[in-house]
N, C-alpha and C positions, 0 to 999 in steps of 0.2 A: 844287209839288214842291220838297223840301227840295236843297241845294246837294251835292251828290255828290262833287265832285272832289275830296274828302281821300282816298278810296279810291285814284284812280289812282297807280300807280305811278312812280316817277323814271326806269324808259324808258316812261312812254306820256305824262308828261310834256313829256320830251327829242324825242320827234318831230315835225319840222314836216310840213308839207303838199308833196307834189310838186310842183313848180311845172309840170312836162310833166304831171302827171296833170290838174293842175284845169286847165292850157289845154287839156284833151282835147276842149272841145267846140268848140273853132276847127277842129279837124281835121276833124268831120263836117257843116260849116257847107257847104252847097252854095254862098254867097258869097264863100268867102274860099277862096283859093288857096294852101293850107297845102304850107309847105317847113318846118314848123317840128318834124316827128314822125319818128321812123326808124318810120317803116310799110312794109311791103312791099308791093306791088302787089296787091290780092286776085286780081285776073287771072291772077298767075302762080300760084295756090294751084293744086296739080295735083287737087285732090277737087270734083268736078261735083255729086257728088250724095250725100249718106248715106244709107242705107237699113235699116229694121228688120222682123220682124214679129211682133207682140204680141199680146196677147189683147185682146176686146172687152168692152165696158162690154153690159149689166149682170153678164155673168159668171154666166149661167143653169146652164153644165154647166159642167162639169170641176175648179173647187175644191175644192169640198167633196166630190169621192169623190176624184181623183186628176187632179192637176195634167196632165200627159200627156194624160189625155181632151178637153178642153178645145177645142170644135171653131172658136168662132167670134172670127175674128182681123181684125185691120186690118194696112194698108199704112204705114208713116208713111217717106216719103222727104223730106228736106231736104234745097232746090238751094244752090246759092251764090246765085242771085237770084232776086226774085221768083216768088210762085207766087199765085194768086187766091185757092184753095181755103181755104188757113188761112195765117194770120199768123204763120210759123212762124221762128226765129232765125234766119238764112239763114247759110251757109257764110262769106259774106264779109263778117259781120259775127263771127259767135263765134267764126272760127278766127285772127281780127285780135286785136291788143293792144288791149286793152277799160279799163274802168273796172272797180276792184276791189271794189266791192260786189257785181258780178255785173250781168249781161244784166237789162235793165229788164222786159222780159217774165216772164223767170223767177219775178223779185221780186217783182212784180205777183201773179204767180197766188198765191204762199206770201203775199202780205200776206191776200189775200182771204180765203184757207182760215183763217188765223189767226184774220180776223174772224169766220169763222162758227164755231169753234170753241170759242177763247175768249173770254174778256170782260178785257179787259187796264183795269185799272182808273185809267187815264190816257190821253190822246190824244199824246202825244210821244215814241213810239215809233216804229220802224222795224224793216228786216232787211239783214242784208249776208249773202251767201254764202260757204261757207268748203269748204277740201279737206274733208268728211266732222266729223263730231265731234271726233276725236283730234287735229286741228289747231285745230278751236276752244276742247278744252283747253287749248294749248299759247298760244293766243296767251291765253285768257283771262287765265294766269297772269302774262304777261308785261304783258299791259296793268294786272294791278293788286296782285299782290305782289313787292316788294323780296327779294334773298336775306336771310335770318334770320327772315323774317317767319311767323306761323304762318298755317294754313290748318283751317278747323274739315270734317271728310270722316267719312261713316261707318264704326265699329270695323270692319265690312268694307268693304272699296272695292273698284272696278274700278283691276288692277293697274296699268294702263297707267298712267290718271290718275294714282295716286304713282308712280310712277316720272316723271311729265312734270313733279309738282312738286319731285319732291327734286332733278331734272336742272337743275331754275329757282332752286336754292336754297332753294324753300319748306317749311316743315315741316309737314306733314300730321301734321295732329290726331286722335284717332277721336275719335266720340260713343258714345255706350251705346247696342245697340243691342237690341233683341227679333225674335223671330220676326217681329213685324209693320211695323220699321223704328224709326228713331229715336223717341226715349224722350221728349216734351219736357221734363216735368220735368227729368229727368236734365239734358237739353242747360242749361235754367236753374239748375240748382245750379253745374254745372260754369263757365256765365260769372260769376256772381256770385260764386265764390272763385277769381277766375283772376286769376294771377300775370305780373305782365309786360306786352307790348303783346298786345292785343287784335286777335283773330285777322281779318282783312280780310273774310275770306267763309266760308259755307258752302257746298261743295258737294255734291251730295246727287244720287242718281240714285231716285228718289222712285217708280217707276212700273216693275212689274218689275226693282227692284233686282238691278245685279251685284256679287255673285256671290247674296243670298240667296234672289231672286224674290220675297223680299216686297213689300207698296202701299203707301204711307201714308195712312191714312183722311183724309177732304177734314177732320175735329176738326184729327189731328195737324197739318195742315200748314196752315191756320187757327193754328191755337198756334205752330208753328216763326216763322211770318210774325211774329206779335207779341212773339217772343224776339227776331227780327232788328231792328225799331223800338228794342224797349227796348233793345237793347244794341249797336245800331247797327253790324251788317253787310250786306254783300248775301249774297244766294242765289242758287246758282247753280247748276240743277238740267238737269240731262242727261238728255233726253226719247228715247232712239233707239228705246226699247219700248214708247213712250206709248199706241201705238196696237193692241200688240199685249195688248188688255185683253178679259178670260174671264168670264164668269157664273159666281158661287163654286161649288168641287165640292162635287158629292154622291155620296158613295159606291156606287156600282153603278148612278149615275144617266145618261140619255145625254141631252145636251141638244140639241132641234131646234129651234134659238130662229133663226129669223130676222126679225132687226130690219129697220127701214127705214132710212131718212137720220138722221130726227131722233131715233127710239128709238139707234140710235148715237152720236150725239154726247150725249144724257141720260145715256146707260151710262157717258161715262167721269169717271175723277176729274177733280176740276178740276185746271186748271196753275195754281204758286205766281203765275203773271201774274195770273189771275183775284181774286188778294187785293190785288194790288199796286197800291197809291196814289201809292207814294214816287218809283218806279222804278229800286227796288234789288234788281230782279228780273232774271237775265240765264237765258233760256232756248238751250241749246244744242237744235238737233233737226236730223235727219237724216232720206234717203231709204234709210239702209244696209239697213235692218232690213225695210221694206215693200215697197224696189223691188228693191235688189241691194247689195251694199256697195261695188262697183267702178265704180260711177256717180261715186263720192269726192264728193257732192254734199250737204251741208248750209248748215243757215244760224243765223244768233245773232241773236236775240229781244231787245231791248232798248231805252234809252232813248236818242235821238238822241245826247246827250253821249258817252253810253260807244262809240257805235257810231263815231263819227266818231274818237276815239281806236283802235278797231281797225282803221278803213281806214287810218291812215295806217302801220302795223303791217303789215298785206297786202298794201300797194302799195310795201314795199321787200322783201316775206320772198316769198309764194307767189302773189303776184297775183290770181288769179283761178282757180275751178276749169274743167279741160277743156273748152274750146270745142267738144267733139264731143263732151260730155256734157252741158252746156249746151243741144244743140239737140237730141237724141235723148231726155234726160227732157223736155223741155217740149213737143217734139212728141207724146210720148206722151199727155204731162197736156191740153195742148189738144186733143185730138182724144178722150178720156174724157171732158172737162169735171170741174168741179168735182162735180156728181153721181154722176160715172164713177167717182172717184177716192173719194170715199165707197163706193159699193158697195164697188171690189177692198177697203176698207178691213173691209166687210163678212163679204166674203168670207174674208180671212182671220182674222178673230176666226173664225171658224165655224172654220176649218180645225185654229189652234192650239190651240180647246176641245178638241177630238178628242184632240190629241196628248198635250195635258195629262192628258186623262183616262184613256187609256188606260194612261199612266205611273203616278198615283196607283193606279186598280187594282190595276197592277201589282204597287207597294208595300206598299199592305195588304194582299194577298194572298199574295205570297212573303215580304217582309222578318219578323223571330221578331217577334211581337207584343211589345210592353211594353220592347222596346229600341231606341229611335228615336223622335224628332219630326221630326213634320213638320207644318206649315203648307200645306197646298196651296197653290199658283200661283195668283193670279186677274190675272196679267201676265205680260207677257215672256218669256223661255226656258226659264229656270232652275227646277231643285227642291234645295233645301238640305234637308240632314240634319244634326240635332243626336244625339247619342252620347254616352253616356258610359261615359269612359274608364275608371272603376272595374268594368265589369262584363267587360275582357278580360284573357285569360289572364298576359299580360307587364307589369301593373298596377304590380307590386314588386319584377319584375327591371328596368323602365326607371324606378324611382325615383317611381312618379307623376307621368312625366312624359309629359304629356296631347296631346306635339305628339310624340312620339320614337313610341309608340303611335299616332297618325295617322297619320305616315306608314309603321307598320310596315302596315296596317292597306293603305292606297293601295296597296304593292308587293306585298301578299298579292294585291290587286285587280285588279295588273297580271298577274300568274302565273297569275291565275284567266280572265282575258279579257276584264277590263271596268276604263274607266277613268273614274272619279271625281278632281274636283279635291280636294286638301287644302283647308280651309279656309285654314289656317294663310299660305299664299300668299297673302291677300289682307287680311290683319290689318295695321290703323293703331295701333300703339300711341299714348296721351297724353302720350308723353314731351315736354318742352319744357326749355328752360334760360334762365330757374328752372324745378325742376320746379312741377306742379301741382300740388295738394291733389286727392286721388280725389274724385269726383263720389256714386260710389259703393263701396263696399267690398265687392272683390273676395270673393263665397262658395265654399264648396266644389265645390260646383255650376259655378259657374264655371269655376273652375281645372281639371276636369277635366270640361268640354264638348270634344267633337272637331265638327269640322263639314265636310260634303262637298256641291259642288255637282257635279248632273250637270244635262245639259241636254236637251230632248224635241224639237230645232227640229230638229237632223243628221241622225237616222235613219226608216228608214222603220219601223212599228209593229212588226213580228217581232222586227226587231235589238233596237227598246225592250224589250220583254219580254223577251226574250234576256238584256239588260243586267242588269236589275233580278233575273233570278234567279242569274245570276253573282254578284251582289254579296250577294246573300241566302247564297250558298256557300259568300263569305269572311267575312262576319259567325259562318255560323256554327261553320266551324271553329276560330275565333279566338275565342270567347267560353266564359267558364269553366264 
């Protein structure tokens, strides 16, 4: 594996090791009689017991017509000590000051799942746990861009993410991007005339892109991989929809595919780990999107170096995630087992075909034919709609201007009873200083694309249709 640490940054540099954290394992030593930790007594922890009740593995009824039906459940209660049954986090160890990688059990079950999923094309890797993804943003940026530094992100992003890098200093970059996601050529025209220091990383949400819902084919991202060798960055790809992957639509088609274990894990794309020799690969993933998003419970995919520069980043900022999340997802997970935990995975690809489908129906059948693209969904939440702005009515009283008409376009939308995000909202411009040389030269077409995401995951099937004919209302009152 090639020497990595030119990437790190001058604070993931600047941090040492906790000296109380790494003597943490004298504290759990049954030989040594530790006065050396401000721990508090677990005895006095006033919670005896947590308790939940969940749905049962294999998950025969109630997904795929309606979550609500769903009859056959288990118990999973965690004491503060000891129980035979399952090996489960106990109280009086997750709700203790822990080690900031996360509960070893936890870690355990997400390394095993990793192995059977992917194929990470190096042995020196690991996981640390982090509050959800949006904190593994924020530390990623901090463990390895400087402020001024650029950051290479797709022409549309999930907003949070820039905002968490421009709040760091970093300058978010777009890439060119298409209905189907990053462009690679484009991405190597645009490093080969680039001006100035060379961007640290790309990061890229690859798999049900937000906001477009597009995939990128296992070619492209095969080619992204070999952009990032030659021109020497990391990737750093944000998986929270990874799993929530659809059999391509067809038009009035209903699909009753149910897979097994292994026809599951063949369905989906590869992760950018599965190319990765160098281990310039940093995978964010989460449980927000398949289990709940208030668990706040994800983890970062990487190579022992990079990882061990973000514990020491954890163990002074957020420690550790909730020790009564901690023991209530892992109770869940062990008592599905890793089998378990593929079906519900099963289950809901079945359930968000459904959703997806029903929405594109929807589309083609209400929206005016010949004015709109779309790309169906074969991930994630999201449907993006391309427009253009020369075919509505205000084209030449707002000047040709293609974002003043989106959002005249959005408050029509709102007035009408449906709401669509702007695109505009989540646009990276290439600006840098110095600026860049265009990668590509901006066409008409371009200049006047409008783009709107809505989403198929919030409502139940009526509301969707509902939605999509609302928005067909203000399309077509608003077009000349």
């Amino acid at each position: 594996m090639p020497d990595l640490s030119h990437f790190l940054s001058e604070e993931a540099k600047r941090r040492k090791p906790s000296p109380l954290k790494e003597a943490f394992v004298h504290f759990t030593n049954p030989k040594i009689c530790s006065l050396g930790g401000g721990l508090p007594l677990p005895d006095l922890f006033p919670y005896d017991k947590v308790s939940a009740k969940a749905l049962a593995a294999p998950f025969n009824e109630g997904i795929d017509k309606d979550i609500l039906e769903a009859k056959d459940t288990i118990d999973i209660e965690v004491y503060k000590k000891d129980v035979e049954e399952f090996d489960d986090i106990n109280l009086s160890i997750s709700l203790q000051y822990g080690q900031s990688h996360g509960n070893v059990l936890l870690r355990e079950y997400i390394k095993e799942h990793t192995r059977r999923v992917h194929h990470v094309g190096y042995d020196d890797w690991d996981v640390v746990l982090t509050i959800g993804n949006t904190y593994g943003l924020d530390a990623t940026v901090r463990t390895f861009v400087n402020p001024g530094e650029p950051v290479l992100v797709e022409e549309f992003s999930f907003s949070s993410a820039l905002e968490c890098m421009r709040a760091n200093g970093a300058i978010p970059v777009g890439v060119k991007m298409d209905l189907d996601g990053i462009i690679p050529e484009v991405l190597e025209t645009q490093l080969a005339n680039w001006v100035g220091p060379k961007p640290k990383y790309l990061y890229t949400i690859p798999t049900g892109q937000n906001p477009t819902g597009s995939t990128l084919s296992p070619e492209r991202r095969q080619a992204i991989y070999k952009i990032a060798q030659k021109y020497d960055f990391l990737i750093v790809e944000d998986e929270p929809y990874y799993y929530l992957q659809m059999p391509v639509y067809e038009k009035g088609a209903k699909h009753e595919q149910h897979l097994d274990r292994d026809g599951l894990i063949k369905s989906l794309a590869p992760s950018f780990l599965d190319y990765d020799v160098d281990g310039r690969v940093v995978r964010l993933d989460s449980f927000s999107k398949v289990l709940a998003p208030g668990t706040r419970i994800g983890w970062i995919v990487a190579n022992k170096m990079f990882l061990e520069r973000y514990l020491r980043l954890l163990e002074s900022t957020c420690q550790v995630p909730s020790g009564f999340s901690q023991s209530l997802v892992y109770g869940l997970l062990t008592r599905w087992g890793q089998d378990g935990y593929l079906d519900w995975l099963i289950k809901l690809r079945e359930f968000y075909t459904k959703k997806r489908d029903v929405t594109c129906d929807a589309i083609y059948r209400e929206l005016p034919a010949g004015k709109y693209e779309l790309v169906p969904p074969t991930s994630g939440m999201f449907f993006w709609l391309k427009i253009d702005a020369r075919r509505f009515k205000d084209y030449e009283k707002y000047n040709a201007d293609a974002k003043a008409i989106e959002m005249k376009l959005y408050e029509l939308g709102v007035e009408n009873g449906v709401f669509l995000v702007p695109g505009h909202w989540f646009f990276a411009p290439d600006n840098t200083d110095p600026p860049q040389p265009r990668a590509v030269e901006e066409s008409e077409d371009d200049k006047n694309a409008m783009f709107f995401r809505g989403t198929f995951a919030s409502v139940p099937d009526d509301k969707l249709v509902l939605a999509i004919q609302r928005w067909a209302k203000t399309m077509n009152e608003y077009l000349k």
